[in-house]
C-alpha positions as CSV (number, residue, x, y, z in Angstrom):
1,X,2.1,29.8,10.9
2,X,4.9,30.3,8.2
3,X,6.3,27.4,7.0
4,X,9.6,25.7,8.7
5,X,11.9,25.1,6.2
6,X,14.5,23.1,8.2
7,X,11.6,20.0,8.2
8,X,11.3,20.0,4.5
9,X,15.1,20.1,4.3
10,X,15.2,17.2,7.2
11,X,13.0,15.1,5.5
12,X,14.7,15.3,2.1
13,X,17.5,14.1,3.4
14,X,15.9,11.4,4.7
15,X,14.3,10.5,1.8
16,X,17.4,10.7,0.2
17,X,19.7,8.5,2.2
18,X,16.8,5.5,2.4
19,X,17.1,6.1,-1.6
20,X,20.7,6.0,-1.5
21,X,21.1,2.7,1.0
22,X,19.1,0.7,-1.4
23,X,21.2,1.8,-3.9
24,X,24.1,0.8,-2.1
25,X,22.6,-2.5,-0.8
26,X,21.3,-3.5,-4.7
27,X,24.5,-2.4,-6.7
28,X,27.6,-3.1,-4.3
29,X,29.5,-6.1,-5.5
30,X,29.7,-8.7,-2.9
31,X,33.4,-8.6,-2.2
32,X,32.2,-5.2,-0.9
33,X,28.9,-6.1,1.2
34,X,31.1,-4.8,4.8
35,X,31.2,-1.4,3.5
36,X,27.3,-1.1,2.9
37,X,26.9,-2.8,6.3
38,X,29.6,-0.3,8.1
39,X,28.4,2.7,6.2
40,X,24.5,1.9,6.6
41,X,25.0,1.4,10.2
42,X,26.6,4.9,10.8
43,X,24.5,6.9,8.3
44,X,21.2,5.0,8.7
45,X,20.4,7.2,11.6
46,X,19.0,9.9,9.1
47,X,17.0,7.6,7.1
48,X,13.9,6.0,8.5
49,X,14.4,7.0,11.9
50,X,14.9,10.6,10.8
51,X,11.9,10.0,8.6
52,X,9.6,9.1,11.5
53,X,10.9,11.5,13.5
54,X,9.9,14.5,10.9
55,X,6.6,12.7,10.6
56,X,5.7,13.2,14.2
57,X,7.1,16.7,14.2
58,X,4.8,17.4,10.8
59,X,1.7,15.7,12.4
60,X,2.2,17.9,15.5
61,X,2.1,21.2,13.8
62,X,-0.7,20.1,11.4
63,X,-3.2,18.9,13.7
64,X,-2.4,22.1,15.9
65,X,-3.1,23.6,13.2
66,X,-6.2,22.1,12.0
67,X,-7.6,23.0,15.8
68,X,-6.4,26.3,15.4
69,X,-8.2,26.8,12.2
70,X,-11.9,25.9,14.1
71,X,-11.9,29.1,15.8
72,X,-12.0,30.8,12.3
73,X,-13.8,28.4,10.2
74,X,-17.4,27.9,10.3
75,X,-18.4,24.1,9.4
76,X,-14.4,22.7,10.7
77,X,-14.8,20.7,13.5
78,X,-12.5,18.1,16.2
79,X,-14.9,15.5,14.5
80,X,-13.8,16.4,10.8
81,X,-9.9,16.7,12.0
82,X,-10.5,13.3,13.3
83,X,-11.7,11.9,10.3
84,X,-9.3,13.4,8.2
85,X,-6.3,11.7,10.6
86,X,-7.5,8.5,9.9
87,X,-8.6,8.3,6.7
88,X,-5.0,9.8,5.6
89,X,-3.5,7.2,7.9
90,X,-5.6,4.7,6.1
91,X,-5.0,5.6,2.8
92,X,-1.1,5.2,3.6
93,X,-1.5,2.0,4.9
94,X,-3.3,0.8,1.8
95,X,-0.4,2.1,0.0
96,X,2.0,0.2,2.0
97,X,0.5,-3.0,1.5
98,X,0.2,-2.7,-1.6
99,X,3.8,-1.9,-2.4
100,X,4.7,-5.2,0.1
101,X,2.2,-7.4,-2.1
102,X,4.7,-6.3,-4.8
103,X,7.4,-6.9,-3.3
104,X,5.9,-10.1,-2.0
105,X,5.4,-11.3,-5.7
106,X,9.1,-10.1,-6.6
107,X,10.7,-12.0,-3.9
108,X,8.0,-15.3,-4.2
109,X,8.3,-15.1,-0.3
110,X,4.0,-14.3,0.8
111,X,5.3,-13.7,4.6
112,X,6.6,-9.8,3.0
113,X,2.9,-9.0,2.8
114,X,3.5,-7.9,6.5
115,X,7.3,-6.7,6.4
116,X,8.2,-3.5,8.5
117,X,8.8,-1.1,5.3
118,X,9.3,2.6,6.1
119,X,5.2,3.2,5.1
120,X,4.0,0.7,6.8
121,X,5.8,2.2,10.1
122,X,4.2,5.7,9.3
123,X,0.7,4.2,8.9
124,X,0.6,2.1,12.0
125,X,2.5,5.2,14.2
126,X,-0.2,7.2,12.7
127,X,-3.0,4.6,14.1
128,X,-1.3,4.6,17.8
129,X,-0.3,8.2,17.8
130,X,-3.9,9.6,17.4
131,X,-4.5,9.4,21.3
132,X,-1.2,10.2,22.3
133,X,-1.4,13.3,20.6
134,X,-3.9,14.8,23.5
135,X,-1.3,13.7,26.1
136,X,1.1,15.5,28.2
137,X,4.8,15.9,26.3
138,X,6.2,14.2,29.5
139,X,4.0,11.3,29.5
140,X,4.9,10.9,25.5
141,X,8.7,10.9,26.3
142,X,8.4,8.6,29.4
143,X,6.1,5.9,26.8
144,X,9.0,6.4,24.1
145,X,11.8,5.1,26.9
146,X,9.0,2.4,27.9
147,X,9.0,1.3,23.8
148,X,12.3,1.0,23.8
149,X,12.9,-0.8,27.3
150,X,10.3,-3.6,26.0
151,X,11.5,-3.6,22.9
152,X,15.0,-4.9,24.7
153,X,12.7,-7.2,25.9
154,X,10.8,-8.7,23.5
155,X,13.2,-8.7,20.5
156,X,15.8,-11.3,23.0
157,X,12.7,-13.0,24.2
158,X,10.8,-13.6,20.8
159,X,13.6,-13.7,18.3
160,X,14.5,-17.7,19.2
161,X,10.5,-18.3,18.1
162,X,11.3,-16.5,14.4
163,X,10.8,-19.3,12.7
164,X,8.5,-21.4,14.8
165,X,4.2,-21.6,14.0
166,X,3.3,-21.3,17.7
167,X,1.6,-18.2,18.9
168,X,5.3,-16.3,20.2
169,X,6.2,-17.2,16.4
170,X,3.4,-15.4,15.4
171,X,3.9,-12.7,17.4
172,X,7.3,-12.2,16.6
173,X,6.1,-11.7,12.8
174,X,3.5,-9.5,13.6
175,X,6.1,-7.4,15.3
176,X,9.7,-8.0,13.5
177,X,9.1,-8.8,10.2
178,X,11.9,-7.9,8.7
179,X,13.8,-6.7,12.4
180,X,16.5,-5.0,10.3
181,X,13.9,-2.7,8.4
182,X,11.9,-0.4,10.5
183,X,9.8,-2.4,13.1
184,X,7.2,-1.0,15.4
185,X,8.3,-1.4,18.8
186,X,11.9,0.4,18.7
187,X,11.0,3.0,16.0
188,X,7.8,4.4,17.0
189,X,9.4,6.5,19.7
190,X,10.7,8.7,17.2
191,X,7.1,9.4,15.7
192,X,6.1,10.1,19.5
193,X,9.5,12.3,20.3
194,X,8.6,14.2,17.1
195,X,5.1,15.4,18.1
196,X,6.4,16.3,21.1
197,X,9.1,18.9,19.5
198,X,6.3,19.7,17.3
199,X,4.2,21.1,19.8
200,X,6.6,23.0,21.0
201,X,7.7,24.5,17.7
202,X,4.0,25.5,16.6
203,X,3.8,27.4,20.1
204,X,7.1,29.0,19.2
205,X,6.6,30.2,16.0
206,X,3.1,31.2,16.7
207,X,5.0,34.3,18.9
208,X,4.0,37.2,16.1
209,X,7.6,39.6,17.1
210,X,10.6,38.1,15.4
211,X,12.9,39.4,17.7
212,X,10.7,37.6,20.7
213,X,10.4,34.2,18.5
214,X,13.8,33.8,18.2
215,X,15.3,34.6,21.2
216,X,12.3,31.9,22.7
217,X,13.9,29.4,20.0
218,X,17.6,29.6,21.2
219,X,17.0,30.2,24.6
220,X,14.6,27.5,25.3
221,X,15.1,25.1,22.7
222,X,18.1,25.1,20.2
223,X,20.6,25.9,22.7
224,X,19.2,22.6,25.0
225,X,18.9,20.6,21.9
226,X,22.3,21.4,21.1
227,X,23.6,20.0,24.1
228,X,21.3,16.9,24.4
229,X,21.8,15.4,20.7
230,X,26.1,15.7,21.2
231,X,25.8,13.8,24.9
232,X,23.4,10.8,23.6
233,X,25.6,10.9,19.9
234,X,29.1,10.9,22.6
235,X,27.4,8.2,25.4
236,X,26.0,5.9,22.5
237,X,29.5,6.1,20.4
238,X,31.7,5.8,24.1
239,X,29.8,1.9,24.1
240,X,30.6,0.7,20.3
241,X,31.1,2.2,17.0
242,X,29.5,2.3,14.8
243,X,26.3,1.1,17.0
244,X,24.9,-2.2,15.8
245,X,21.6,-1.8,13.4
246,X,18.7,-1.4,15.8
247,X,20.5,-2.1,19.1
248,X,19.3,0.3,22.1
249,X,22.8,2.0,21.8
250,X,21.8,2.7,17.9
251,X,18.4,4.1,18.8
252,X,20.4,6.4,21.1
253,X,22.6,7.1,19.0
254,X,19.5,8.3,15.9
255,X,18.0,10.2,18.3
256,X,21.0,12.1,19.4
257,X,21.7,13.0,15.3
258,X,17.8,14.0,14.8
259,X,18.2,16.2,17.9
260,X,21.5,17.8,16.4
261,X,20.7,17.8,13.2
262,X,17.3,19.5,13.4
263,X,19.0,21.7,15.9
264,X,21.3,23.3,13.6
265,X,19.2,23.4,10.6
266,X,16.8,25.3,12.4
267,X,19.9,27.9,13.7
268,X,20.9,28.4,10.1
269,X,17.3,28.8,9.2
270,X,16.6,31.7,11.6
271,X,19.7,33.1,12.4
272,X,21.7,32.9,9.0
273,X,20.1,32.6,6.2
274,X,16.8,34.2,7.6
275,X,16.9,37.0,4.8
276,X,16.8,34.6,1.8
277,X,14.0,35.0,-0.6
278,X,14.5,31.7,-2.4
279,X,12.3,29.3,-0.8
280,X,13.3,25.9,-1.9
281,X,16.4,24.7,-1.9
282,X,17.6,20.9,-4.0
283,X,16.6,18.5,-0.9
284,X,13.1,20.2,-1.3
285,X,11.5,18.1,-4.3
286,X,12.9,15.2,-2.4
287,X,11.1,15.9,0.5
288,X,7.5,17.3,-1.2
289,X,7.5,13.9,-3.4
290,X,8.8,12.0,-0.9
291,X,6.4,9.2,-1.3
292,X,6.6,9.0,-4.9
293,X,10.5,9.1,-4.6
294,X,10.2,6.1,-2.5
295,X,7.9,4.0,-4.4
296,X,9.6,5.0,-8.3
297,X,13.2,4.2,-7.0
298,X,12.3,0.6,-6.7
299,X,13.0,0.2,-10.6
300,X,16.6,1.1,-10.1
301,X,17.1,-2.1,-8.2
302,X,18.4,-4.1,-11.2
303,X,20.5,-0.9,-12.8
304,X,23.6,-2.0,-11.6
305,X,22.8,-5.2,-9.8
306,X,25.6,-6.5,-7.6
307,X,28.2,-5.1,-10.2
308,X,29.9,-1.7,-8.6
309,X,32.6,-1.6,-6.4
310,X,33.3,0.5,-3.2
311,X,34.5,3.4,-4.9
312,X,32.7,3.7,-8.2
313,X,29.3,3.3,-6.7
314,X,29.2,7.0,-5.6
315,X,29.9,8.3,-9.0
316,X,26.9,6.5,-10.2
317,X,24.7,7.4,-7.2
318,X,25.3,10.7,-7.4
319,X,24.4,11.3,-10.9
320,X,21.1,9.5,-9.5
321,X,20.8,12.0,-7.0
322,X,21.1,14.8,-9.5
323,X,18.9,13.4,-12.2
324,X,16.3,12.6,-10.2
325,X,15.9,15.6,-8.4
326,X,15.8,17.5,-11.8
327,X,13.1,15.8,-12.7
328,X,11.1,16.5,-9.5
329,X,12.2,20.3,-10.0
330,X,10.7,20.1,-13.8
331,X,7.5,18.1,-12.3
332,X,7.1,20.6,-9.3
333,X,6.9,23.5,-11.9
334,X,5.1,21.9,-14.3
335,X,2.3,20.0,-12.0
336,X,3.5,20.7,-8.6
337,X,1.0,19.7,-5.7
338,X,-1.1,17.4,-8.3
339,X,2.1,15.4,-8.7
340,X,2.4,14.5,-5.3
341,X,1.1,11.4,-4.5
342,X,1.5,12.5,-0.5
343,X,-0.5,15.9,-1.2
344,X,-3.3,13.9,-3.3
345,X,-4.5,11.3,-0.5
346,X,-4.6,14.4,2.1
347,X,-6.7,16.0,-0.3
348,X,-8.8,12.8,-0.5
349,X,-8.8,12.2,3.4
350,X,-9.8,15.9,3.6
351,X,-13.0,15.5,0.8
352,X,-14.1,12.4,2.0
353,X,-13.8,13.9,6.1
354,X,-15.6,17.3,4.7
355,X,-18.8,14.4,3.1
356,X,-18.7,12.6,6.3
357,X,-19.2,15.6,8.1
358,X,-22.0,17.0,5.7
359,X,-23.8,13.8,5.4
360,X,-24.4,13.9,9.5
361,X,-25.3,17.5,9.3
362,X,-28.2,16.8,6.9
363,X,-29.5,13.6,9.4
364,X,-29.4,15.9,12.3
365,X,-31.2,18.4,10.6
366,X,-34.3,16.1,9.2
């Protein structure tokens, strides 16, 4: 299966706006703090969200074809794809707690050891999405509505407890901590949405006849796609906007710009600029060193600390933006996949599932 450009583009630009909202969060002057809040809560949709959503669109395709690749591979098995899941998912989660220990020592506060950062979302949905994975896409829609229903719930219900010790204090921690970052319960839907529309693209793009492929990707998915992100982006909007952060009109509202936005990105893909030869466009090295991106931009944080105003804070971003993703282009031709701290623990996950396998060949066989 050729790769889909539109997800590497996608998740760039997630990667980039998380990037650019802490930017905006450490070096806007206070006078201007509103205009973070107002433009975070109308942009934020294609930040962590979005990046969750490409993650479960990504994991879909991969694992279908991992399975796809047993029918061709002597030694590959569902128990090695298995392995390699989790130990990838692990290997993410010890990188997010070890960036929250450091953020944990920055801040003197020891409760951020277990704060709902964007990597510690990823590894969790990882760990719950395994099973789901095998299920119906129906059923994995329906359970995304049911997170967000009880998270309606449980966010009014626990949020009076915040700061109490008992166990609905404890609770709300393990669940909310921090409820304006990216917490479990309202944003792994969009992991569980994003396998689902990953399914359906490995099975269109698996069609071999171009002509066939595409007209199977307008008719039966871009065009509905088209029309389902505008309604949810129109209904959510219709109620307040922007949306407040993390409300159930907000999370409407994200999913309805994913839809859209990975919509048209995969009509320009296929339908306009379908005869380019040049593979990777700017938003690329964003997206292929996501994960270092994420981590390395944390030493911006006292750059400009609480000293730019409204307007000159772009200027400064933007030159960021630029800089950065030089260097990315220089490192992606000079080291390219070693460099990437994301390629190098799915290598890992991948040796250490091939050993695993190995070593219970060699009992079996003795």
């Amino acid at each position: 299966m050729k790769r889909i450009k539109s997800i590497d583009i996608l998740r760039g630009l997630s990667m980039t706006w998380m990037m650019i909202g802490h930017l905006l969060a450490w070096w806007i002057r206070d006078k201007d703090r509103w205009f973070y809040l107002l433009t975070f809560d109308i942009l934020d949709p294609i930040g962590a969200a979005a990046f969750l959503f490409v993650s479960g669109i990504s994991t879909a395709i991969s694992q279908n074809n991992r399975i796809a690749k047993i029918e061709i591979s002597e030694g590959y098995t569902k128990n090695r794809i298995r392995n390699e899941y989790f130990l990838r998912a692990f290997f993410i989660l010890i990188v997010a707690l070890i960036y929250n220990v450091f953020i944990a020592i920055g801040t003197g506060d020891p409760y951020m050891i277990w704060t709902w950062f964007i990597l510690l979302t990823v590894a969790i949905s990882l760990f719950i999405g395994w099973p789901l994975l095998k299920t119906p896409k129906l059923f994995r829609i329906f359970l995304g509505i049911i997170f967000w229903i009880s998270h309606i719930i449980l966010f009014e219900t626990l949020y009076p407890f915040r700061n109490d010790s008992n166990y609905l204090g404890v609770l709300y921690h393990i669940l909310y901590n921090n409820w304006s970052l990216d917490p479990i319960v309202p944003m792994f839907p969009f992991f569980l949405f994003g396998t689902v529309l990953g399914e359906l693209l490995f099975d269109v793009y698996r069609i071999e006849n171009q002509k066939e492929r595409k007209l199977v990707l307008m008719k039966k998915y871009l065009l509905p796609l088209m029309i389902i992100g505008p309604i949810l982006i129109i209904y959510s909007i219709s109620f307040k906007f922007p949306p407040k952060n993390r409300s159930y009109i907000w999370l409407i509202y994200s999913l309805g710009i994913q839809l859209t936005l990975v919509s048209v990105l995969l009509f320009f893909e296929e339908f306009v600029f379908y005869k380019t030869k040049k593979s990777y466009k700017f938003l690329f090295y964003y997206s292929y060193y996501s994960l270092v991106i994420y981590l390395a931009h944390n030493v911006l944080y006292f750059l400009f600390y609480r000293q730019l105003n409204k307007f000159e804070i772009w200027i400064y971003i933007a030159v960021i933006f630029i800089i950065i993703g030089l260097i990315f282009r220089f490192i992606y031709k000079k080291w390219g996949y070693r460099a990437s701290l994301k390629a190098q623990l799915g290598k890992l996950a991948s040796g250490l599932a091939k050993k695993i396998e190995e070593k219970k060949i060699k009992k079996t066989t003795f």
